[in-house]
C-alpha positions as a Markdown table, in Angstrom:
| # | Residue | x | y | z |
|---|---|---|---|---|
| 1 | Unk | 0.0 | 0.0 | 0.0 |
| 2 | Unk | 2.7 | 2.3 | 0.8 |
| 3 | Unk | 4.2 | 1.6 | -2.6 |
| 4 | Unk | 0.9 | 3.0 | -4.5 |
| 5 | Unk | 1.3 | 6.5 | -2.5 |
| 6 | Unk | 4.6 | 6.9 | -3.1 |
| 7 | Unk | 4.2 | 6.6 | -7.1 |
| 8 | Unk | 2.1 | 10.0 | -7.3 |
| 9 | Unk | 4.1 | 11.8 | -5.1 |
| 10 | Unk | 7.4 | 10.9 | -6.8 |
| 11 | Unk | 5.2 | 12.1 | -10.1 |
| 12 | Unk | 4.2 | 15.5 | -8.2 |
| 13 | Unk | 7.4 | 16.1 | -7.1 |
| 14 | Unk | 9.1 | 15.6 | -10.4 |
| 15 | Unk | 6.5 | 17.3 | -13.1 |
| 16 | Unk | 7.6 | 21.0 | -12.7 |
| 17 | Unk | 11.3 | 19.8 | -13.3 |
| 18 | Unk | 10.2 | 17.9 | -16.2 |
| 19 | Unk | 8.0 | 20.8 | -17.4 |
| 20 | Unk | 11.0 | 23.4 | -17.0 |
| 21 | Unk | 13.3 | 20.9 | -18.9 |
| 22 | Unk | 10.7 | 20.2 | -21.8 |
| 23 | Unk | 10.2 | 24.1 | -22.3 |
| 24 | Unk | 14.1 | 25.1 | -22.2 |
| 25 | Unk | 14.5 | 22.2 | -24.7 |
| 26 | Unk | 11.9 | 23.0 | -27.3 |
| 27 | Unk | 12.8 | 27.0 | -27.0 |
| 28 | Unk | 16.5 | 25.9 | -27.5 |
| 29 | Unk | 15.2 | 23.9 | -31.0 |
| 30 | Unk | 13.5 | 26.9 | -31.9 |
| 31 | Unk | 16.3 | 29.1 | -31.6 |
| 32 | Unk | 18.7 | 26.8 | -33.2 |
| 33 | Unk | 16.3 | 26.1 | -36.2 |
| 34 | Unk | 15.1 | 30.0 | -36.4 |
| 35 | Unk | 18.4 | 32.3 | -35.3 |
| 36 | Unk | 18.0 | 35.8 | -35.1 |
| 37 | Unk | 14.6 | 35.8 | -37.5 |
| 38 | Unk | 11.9 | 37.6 | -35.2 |
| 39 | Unk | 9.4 | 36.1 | -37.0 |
| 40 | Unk | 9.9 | 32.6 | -37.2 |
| 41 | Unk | 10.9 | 32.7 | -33.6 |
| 42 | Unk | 7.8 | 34.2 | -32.7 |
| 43 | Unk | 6.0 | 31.4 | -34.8 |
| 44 | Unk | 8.0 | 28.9 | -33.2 |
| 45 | Unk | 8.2 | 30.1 | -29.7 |
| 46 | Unk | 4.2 | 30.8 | -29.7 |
| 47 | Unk | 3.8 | 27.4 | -29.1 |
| 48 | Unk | 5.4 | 27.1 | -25.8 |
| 49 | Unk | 2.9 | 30.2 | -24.0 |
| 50 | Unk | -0.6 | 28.6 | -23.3 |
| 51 | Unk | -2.5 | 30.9 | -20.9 |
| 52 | Unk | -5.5 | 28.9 | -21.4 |
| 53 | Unk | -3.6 | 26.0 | -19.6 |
| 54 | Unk | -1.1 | 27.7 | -17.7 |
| 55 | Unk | -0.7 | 29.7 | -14.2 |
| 56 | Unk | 1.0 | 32.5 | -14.0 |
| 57 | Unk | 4.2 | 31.4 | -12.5 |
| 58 | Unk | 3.9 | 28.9 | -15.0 |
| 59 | Unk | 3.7 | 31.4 | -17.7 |
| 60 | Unk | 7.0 | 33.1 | -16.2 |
| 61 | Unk | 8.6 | 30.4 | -16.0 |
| 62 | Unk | 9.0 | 29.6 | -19.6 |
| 63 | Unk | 9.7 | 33.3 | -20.2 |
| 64 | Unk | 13.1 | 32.2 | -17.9 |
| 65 | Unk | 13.0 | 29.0 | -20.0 |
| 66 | Unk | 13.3 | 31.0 | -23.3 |
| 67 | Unk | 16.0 | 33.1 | -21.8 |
| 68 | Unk | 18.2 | 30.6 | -20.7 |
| 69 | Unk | 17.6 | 28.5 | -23.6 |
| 70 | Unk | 19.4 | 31.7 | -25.2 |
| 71 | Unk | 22.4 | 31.8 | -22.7 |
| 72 | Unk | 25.5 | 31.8 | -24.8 |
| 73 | Unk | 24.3 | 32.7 | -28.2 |
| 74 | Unk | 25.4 | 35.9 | -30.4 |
| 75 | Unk | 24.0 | 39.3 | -29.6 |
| 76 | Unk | 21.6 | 39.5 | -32.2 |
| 77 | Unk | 20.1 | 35.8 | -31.8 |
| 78 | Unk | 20.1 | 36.5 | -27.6 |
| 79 | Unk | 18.5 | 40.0 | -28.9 |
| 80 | Unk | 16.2 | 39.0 | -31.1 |
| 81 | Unk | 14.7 | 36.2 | -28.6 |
| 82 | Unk | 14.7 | 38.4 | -25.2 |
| 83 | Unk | 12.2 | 40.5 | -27.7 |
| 84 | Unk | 10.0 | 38.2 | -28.8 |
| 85 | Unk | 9.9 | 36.1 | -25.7 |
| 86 | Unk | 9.0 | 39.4 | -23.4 |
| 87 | Unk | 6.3 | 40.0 | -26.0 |
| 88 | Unk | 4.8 | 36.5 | -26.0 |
| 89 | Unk | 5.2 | 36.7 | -22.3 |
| 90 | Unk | 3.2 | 39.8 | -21.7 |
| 91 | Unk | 0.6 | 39.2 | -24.4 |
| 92 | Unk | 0.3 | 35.7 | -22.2 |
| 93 | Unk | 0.4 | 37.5 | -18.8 |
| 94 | Unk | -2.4 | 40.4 | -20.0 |
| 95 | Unk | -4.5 | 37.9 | -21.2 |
| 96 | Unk | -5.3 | 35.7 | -17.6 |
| 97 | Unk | -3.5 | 37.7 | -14.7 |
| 98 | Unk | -2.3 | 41.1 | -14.9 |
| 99 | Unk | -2.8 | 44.3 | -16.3 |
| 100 | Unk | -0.4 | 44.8 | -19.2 |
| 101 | Unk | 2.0 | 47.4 | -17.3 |
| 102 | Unk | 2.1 | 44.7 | -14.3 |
| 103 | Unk | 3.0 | 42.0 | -16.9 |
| 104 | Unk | 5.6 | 44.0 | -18.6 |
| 105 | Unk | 7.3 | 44.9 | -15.1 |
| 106 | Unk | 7.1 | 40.9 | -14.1 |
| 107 | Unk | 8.7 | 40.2 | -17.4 |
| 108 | Unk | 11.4 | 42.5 | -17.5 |
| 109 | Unk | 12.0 | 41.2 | -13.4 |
| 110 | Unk | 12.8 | 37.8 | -14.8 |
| 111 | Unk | 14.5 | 39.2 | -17.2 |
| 112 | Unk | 16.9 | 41.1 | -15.5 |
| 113 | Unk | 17.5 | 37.9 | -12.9 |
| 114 | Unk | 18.2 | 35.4 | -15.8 |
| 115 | Unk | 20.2 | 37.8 | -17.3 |
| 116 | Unk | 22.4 | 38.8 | -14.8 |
| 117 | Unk | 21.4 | 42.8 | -15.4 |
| 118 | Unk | 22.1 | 42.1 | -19.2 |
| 119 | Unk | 21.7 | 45.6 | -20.7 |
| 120 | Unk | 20.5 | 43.5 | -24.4 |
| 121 | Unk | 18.2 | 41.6 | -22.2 |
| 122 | Unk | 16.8 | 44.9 | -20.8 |
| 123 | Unk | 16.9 | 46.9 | -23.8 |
| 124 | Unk | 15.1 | 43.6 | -25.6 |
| 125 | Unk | 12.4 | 43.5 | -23.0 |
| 126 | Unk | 11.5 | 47.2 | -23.6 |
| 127 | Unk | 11.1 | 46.6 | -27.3 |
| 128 | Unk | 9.2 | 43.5 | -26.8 |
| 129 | Unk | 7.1 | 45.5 | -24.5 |
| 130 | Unk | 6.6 | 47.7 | -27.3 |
| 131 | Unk | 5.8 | 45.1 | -29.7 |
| 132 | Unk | 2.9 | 43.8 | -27.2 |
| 133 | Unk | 1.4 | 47.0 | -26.5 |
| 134 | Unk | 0.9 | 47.1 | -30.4 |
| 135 | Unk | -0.6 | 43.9 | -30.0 |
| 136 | Unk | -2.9 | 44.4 | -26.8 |
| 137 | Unk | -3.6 | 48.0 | -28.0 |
| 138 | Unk | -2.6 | 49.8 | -25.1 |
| 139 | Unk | 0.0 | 52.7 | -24.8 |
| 140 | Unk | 3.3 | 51.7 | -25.8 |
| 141 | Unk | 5.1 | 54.5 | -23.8 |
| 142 | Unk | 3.7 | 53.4 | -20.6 |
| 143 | Unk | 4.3 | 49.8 | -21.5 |
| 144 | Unk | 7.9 | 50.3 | -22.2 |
| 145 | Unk | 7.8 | 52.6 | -19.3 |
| 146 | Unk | 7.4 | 49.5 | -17.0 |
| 147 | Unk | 9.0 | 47.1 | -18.4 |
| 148 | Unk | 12.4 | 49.7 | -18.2 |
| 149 | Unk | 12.1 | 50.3 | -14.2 |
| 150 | Unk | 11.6 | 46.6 | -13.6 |
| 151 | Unk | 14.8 | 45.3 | -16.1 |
| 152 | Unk | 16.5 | 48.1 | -15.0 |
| 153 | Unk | 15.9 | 48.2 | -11.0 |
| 154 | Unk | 18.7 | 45.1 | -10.6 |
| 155 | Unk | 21.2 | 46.4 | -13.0 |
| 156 | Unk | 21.7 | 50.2 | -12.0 |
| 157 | Unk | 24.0 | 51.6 | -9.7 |
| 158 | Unk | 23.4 | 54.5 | -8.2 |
| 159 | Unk | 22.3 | 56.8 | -5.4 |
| 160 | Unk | 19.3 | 56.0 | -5.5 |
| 161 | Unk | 17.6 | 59.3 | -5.9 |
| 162 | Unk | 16.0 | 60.3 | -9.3 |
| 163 | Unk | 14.6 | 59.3 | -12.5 |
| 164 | Unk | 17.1 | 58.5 | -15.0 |
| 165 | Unk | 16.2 | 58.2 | -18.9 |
| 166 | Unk | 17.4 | 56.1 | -21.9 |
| 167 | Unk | 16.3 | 55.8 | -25.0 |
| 168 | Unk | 14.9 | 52.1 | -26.9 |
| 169 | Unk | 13.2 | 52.3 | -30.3 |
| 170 | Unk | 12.6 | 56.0 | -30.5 |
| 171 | Unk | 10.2 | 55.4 | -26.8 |
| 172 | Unk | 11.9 | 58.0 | -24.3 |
| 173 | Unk | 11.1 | 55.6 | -20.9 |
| 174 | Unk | 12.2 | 56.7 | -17.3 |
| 175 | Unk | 12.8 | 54.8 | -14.5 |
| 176 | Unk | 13.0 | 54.9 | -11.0 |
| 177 | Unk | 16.1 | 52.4 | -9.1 |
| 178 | Unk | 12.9 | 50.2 | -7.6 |
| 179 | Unk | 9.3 | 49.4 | -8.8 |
| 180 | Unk | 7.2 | 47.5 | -6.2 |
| 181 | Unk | 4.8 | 45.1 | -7.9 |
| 182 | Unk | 1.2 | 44.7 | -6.7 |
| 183 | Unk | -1.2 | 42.9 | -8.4 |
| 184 | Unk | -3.6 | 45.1 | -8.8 |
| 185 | Unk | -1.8 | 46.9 | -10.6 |
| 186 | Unk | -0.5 | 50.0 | -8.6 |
| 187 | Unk | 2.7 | 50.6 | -7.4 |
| 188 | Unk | 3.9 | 51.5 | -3.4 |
C-alpha cells in the first residue's frame, strides 16, 4: 500500500522539473532552427505560451526558459529572442493575470534575474514591450515605461535618488532604481 502513495508523489514532485526541462528544450530547437529571424521565432516560440492551460508562474517560467535557452548565443540571436519572448510573455500575462503594465514589469524582473542585469536583455524586454502593447492595444510609452524600471531596478547603480532616462526604439522611458509590484496593478 505504501508503494501506490509513493508513485504519485514521486510524479508531483518531479512534473515541474520535467515541465522546465521540456520548455528550455523546445525553445533551444526553436532558436537553433530560427536564429535571429523575429518572425519565425515568434511562430516557433508561440507554441510554448498557453494561458488557457497555464498559471502564472507557469507562464513566467517559460519566459526564464526562453532566456536561458538563449544563454550563450550571439547578440543578435540573444536580442532578437529576449524581444520576442517578453512579447509572447506579456501578451500571455495580460491575457489571464495582470494588467499589461504589471506584466511588462514581471517580465522585465525575470528578465533582469536570468540575465544577470544584461543591458541586451533589458533593452530587448522594452522593445518586446513595445511590440505587445501594439498587440494588446494599449499605450506603448507606458508599456515600455514598466517594463524599463523593472529590467533596470537590478542592474543600475546609483544613489538612488532620481529618475534616469534612456532611450529604446525611438520610446523616451524613465525609471526609477525600484518598482514595487502589486497585483492590482498599482505601485507603493
Amino acid at each position: 500500500m505504501k508503494k501506490l502513495l509513493f508513485i504519485p508523489a514521486l510524479i508531483a514532485f518531479v512534473t515541474p522539473v520535467l515541465g522546465e526541462s521540456m520548455a528550455e528544450e523546445q525553445a533551444t530547437a526553436c532558436i537553433s532552427e530560427n536564429g535571429s529571424n523575429q518572425a519565425a521565432l515568434e511562430s516557433c516560440l508561440s507554441k510554448l505560451f498557453v494561458p488557457a492551460s497555464m498559471d502564472c508562474d507557469e507562464l513566467l517560467e517559460v519566459h526564464r526558459s526562453i532566456l536561458k535557452a538563449a544563454d550563450g548565443r550571439n547578440n543578435a540571436t540573444l536580442r532578437a529572442v529576449a524581444r520576442v519572448s517578453a512579447k509572447l510573455a506579456i501578451i500571455s500575462l495580460s491575457s489571464n493575470c495582470y494588467s499589461p503594465d504589471v506584466a511588462a514589469r514581471l517580465v522585465a524582473r525575470a528578465g533582469a534575474e536570468v540575465g544577470s542585469g544584461s543591458s541586451i536583455i533589458a533593452d530587448a524586454t522594452v522593445s518586446g514591450a513595445v511590440d505587445a502593447a501594439e498587440t494588446l492595444g494599449v499605450d506603448s510609452g507606458a508599456l515600455a515605461n514598466s517594463a524599463s524600471s523593472s529590467s533596470a531596478g537590478g542592474g543600475v547603480s546609483g544613489d538612488g535618488g532620481g529618475a534616469r532616462s534612456t532611450r529604446t526604439d525611438s520610446v523616451e522611458v524613465y525609471y526609477d532604481n525600484e518598482v514595487n509590484v502589486s497585483p492590482s496593478g498599482s505601485n507603493s
